[in-house]
Residue frames relative to the residue before (quaternion, step in Angstrom):
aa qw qx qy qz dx dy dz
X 1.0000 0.0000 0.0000 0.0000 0.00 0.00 0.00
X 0.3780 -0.6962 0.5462 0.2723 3.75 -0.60 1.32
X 0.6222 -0.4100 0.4729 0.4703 3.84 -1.31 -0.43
X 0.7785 0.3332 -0.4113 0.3373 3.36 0.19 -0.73
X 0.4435 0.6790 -0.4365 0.3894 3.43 1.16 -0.10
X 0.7554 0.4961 -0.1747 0.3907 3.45 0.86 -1.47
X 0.6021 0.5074 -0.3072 0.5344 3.30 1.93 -0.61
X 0.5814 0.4726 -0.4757 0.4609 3.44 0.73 -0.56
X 0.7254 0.3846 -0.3358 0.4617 3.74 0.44 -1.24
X 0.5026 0.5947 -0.5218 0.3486 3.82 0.64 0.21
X 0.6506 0.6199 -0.0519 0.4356 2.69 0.98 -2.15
X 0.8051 0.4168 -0.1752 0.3838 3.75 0.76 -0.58
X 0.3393 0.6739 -0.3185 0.5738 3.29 2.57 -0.64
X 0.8595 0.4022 -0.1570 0.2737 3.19 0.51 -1.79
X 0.4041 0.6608 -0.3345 0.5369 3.32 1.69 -0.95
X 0.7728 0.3432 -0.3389 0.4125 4.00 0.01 -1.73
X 0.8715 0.3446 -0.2835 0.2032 3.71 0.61 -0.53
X 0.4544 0.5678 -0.4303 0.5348 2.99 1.71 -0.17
X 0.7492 0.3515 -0.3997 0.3943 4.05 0.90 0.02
X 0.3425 0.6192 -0.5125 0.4864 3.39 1.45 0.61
X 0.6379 0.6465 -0.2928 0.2990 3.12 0.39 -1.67
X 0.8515 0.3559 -0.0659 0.3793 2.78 0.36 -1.83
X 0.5210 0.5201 -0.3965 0.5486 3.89 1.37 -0.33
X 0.6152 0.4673 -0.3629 0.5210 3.76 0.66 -0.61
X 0.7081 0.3883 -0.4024 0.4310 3.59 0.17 -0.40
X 0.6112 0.7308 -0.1956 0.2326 3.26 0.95 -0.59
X 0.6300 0.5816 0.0816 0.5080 2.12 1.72 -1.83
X 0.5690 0.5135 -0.2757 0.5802 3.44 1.43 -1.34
X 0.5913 0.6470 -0.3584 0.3213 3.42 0.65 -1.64
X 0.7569 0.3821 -0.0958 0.5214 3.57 0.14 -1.88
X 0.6320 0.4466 -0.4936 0.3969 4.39 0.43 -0.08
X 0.3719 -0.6938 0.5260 0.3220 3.15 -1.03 0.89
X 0.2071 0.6652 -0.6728 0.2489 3.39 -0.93 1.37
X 0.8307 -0.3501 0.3648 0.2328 3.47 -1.77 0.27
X 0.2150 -0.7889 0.4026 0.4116 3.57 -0.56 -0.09
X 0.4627 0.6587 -0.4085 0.4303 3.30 1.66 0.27
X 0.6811 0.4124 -0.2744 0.5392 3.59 1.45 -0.92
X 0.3458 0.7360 -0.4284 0.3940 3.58 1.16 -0.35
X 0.8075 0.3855 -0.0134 0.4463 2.96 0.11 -1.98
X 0.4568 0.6012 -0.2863 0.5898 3.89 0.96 -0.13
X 0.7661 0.3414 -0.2476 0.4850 3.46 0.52 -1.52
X 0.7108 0.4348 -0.2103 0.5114 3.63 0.64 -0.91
X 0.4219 0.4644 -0.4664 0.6235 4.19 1.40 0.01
X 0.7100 0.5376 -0.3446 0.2969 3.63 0.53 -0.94
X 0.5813 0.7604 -0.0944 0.2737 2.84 1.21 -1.85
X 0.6429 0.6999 0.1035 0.2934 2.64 1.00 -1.98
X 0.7304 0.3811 0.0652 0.5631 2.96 1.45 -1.50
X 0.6608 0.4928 -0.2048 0.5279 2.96 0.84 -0.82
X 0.6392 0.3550 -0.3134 0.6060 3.73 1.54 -0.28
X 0.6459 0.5553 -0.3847 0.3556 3.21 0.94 0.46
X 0.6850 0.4395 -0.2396 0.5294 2.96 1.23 -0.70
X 0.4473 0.5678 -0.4683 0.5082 3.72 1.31 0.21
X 0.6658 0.4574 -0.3778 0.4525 3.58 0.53 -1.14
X 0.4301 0.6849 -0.3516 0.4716 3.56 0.92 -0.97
X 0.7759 0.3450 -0.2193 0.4805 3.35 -0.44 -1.28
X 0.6204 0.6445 -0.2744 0.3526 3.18 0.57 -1.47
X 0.8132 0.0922 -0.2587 0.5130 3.42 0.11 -1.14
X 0.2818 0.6868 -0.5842 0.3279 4.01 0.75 0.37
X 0.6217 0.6405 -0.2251 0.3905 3.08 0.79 -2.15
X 0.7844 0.4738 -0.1416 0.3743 3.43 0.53 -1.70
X 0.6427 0.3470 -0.3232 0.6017 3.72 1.32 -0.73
X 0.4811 0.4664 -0.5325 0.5171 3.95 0.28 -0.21
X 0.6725 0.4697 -0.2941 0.4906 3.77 -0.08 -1.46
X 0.7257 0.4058 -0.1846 0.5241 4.00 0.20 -1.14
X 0.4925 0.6218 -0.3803 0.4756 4.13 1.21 -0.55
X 0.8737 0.1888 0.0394 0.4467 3.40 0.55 -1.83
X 0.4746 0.3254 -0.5593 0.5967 3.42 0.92 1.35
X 0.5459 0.5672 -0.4366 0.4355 3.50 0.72 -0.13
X 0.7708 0.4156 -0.1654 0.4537 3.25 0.76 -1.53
X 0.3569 0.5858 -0.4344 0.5838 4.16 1.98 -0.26
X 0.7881 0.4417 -0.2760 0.3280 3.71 0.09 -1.11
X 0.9159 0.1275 -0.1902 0.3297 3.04 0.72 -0.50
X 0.4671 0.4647 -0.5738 0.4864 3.05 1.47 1.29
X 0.4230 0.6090 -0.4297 0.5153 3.99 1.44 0.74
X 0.6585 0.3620 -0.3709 0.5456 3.60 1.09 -0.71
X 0.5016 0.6693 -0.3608 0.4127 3.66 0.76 -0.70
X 0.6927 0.3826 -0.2507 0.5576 3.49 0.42 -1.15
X 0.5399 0.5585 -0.4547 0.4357 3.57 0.74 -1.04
X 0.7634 0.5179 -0.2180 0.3186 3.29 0.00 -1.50
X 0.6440 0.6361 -0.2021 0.3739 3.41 1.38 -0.76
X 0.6337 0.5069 -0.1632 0.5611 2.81 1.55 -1.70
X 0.6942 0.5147 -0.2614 0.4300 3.40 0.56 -0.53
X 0.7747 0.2292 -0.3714 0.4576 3.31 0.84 -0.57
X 0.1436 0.6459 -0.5169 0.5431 4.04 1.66 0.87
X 0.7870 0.4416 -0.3136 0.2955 3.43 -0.27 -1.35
X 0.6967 0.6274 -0.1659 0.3056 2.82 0.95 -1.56
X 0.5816 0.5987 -0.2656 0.4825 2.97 1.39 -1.37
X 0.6102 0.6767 -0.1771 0.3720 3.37 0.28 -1.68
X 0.7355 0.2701 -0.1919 0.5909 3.53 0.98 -1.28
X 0.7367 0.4466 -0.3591 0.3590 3.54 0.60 -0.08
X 0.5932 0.5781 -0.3119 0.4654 3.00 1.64 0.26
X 0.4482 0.8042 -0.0622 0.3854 3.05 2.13 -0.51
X 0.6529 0.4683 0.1023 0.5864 2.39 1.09 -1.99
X 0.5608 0.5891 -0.2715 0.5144 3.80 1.16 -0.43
X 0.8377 0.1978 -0.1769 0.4773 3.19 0.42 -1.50
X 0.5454 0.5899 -0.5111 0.3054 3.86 1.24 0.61
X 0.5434 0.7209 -0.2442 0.3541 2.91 1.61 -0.44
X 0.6354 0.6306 -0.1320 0.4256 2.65 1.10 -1.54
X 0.6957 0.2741 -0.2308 0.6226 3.62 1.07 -1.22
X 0.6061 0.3961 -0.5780 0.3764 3.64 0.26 0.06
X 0.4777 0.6878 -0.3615 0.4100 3.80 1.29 -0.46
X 0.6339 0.5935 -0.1353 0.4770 3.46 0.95 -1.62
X 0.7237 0.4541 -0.1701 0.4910 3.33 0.98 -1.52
X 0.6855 0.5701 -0.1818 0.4148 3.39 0.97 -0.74
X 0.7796 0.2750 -0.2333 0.5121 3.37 1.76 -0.54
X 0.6040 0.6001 -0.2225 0.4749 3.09 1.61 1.02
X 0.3518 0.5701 -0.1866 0.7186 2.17 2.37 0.59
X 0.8580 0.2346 -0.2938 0.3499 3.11 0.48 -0.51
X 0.3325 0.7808 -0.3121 0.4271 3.25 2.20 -0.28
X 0.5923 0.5382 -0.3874 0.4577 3.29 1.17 -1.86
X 0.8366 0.2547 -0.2272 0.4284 3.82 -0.19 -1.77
X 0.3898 0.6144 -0.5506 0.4090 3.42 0.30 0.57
X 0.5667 0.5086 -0.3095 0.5696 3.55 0.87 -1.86
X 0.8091 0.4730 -0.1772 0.3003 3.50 0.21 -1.48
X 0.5739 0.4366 -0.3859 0.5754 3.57 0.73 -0.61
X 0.6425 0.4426 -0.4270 0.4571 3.97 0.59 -0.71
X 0.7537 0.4749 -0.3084 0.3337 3.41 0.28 -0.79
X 0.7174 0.3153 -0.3036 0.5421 3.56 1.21 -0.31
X 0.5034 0.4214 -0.5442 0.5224 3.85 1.21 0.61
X 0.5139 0.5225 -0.5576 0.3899 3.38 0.61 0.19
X 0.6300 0.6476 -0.2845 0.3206 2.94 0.92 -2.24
X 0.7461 0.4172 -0.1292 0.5026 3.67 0.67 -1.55
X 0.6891 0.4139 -0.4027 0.4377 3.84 0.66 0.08
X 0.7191 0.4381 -0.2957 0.4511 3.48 1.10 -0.43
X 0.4160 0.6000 -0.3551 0.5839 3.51 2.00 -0.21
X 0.7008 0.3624 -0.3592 0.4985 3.98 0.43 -1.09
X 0.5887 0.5696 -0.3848 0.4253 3.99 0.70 -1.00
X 0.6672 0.4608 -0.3367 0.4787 3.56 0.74 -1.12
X 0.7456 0.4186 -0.3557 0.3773 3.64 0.48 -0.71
X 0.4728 0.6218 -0.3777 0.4971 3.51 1.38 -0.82
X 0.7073 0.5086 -0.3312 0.3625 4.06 0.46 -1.20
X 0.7942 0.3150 -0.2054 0.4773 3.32 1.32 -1.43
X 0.4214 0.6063 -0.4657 0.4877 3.38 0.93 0.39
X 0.7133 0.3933 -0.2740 0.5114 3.53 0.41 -1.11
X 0.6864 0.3779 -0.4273 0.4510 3.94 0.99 -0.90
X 0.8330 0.3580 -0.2912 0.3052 4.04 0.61 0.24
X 0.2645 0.5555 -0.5004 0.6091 2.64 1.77 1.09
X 0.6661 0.5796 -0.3323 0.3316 3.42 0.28 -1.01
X 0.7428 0.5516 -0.1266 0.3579 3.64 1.09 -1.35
């Protein structure tokens, strides 16, 4: 509930009873009665608009208690879910790593294997030339 909301509903509490009030005096004012019974009726009056407002703004904090108390078991859950998510993605994000890790040293395993296999490839290629070089020199 914004402020001006709460002023308007202030402003409108106050507006409905101060025109109770005042129609009831009025009323008392203009009946032909006593001024001893007058004053009784409007002792009466009185009260009885009190104990509305009473209720009234009870009503309103009970009513204002349990949208309060909606909100902030809604942020609660919010907060929950979110920190679920969070998790989840950081666990995600772990095991992508992890296999891009994996992947990455299996890669390099491959060109290892490979780089060995063609220093072989290229030492037994230079030996071979080194043999026939030396066998046609020789001739």
């Amino acid at each position: 509930m914004t402020n001006e909301e709460k002023g308007m509903g202030k402003g409108l509490l106050y507006g409905i009873l101060t025109g109770a009030a005042i129609g009831s005096i009025i009323a008392l004012l203009y009946a032909p009665k006593s001024g001893k019974k007058l004053r009784e009726d409007i002792k009466t009056k009185t009260q009885d608009l009190t104990e509305d407002a009473e209720k009234y703004i009870l009503d309103v904090k009970k009513k204002a208690s349990k949208i309060f108390s909606g909100v902030k078991k809604k942020s609660e859950l919010l907060v929950t879910n979110t920190e679920e998510n969070v998790g989840a993605i950081l666990d995600e994000s772990e095991k992508i790593m992890n296999d891009a890790k994996d992947k990455v040293e299996n890669s390099v395993h491959t060109g290892k294997i490979v780089i060995e296999k063609e220093n072989e490839r290229f030492n037994s290629a230079v030996k071979a030339g080194i043999k026939a070089y030396k066998t046609e020199k020789d001739r």
